[in-house]
C-alpha positions as CSV (number, residue, x, y, z in Angstrom):
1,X,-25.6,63.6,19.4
2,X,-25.6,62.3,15.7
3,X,-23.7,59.9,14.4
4,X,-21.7,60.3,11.3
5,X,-20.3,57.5,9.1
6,X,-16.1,57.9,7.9
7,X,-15.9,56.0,4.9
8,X,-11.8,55.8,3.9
9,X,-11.9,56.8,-0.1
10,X,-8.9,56.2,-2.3
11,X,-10.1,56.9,-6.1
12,X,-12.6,54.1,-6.7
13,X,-12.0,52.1,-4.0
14,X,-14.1,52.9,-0.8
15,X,-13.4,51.3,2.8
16,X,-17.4,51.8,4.4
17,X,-17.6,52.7,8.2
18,X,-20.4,50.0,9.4
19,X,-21.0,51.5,12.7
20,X,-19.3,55.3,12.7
21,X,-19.1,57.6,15.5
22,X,-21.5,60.1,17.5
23,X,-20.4,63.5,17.6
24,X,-22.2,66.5,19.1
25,X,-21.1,69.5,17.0
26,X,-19.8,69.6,13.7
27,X,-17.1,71.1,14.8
28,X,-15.8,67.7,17.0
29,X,-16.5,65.9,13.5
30,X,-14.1,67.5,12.0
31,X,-11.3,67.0,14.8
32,X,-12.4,63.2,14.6
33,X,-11.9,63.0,10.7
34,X,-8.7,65.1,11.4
35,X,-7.8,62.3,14.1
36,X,-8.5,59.2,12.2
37,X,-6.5,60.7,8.9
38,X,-3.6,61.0,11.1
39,X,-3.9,57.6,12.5
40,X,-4.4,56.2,9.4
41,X,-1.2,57.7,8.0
42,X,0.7,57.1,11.2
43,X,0.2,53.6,10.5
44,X,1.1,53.7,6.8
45,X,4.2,55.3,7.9
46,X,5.2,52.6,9.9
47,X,5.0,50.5,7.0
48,X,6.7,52.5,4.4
49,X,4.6,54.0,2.0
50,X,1.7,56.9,2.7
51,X,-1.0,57.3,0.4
52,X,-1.7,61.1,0.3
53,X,-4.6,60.5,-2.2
54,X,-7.1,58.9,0.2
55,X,-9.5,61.2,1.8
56,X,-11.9,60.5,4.5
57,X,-15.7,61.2,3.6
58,X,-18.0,61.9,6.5
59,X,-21.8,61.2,6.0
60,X,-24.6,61.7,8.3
61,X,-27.3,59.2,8.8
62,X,-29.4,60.0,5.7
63,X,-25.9,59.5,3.8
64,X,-25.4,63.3,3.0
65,X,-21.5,64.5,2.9
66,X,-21.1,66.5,5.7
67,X,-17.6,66.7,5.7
68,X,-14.3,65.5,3.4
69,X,-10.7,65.7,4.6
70,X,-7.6,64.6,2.0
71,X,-5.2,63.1,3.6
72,X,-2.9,65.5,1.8
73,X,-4.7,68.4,3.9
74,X,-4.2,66.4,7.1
75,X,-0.6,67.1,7.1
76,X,2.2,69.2,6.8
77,X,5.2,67.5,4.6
78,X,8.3,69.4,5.4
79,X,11.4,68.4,3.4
């Protein structure tokens, strides 16, 4: 298993994961990125606003990107 860091990016501004998560395929990374955009919007629906223009950046140990998910691309917006 390797563990991958989610760091919560919106422009600038960058919310670092400390501990991160252990995944074993790259493949279950992305379903956990998918997750914890969805969760994170879930919540900033219950508040009111949703901010689209984050984007979650996964990085490996040796801080390479291994995977980035907008939250835009996390969702379908259906009016």
């Amino acid at each position: 298993m390797s563990r991958y860091f989610l760091h919560l990016r919106e422009g600038a501004d960058v919310a670092l994961d400390p501990g991160g998560i252990e995944c074993a395929s790259v493949e279950q990374l992305r379903q956990a990125v998918l997750w914890n955009a969805r969760d994170v919007i879930a919540g900033d629906a219950l508040s009111g606003t949703i901010h689209l223009n984050c984007r979650i950046v996964a990085e490996g140990q040796s801080g390479a990107v291994v995977h980035t998910l907008s939250f835009a691309d996390a969702v379908d917006i259906i009016r």
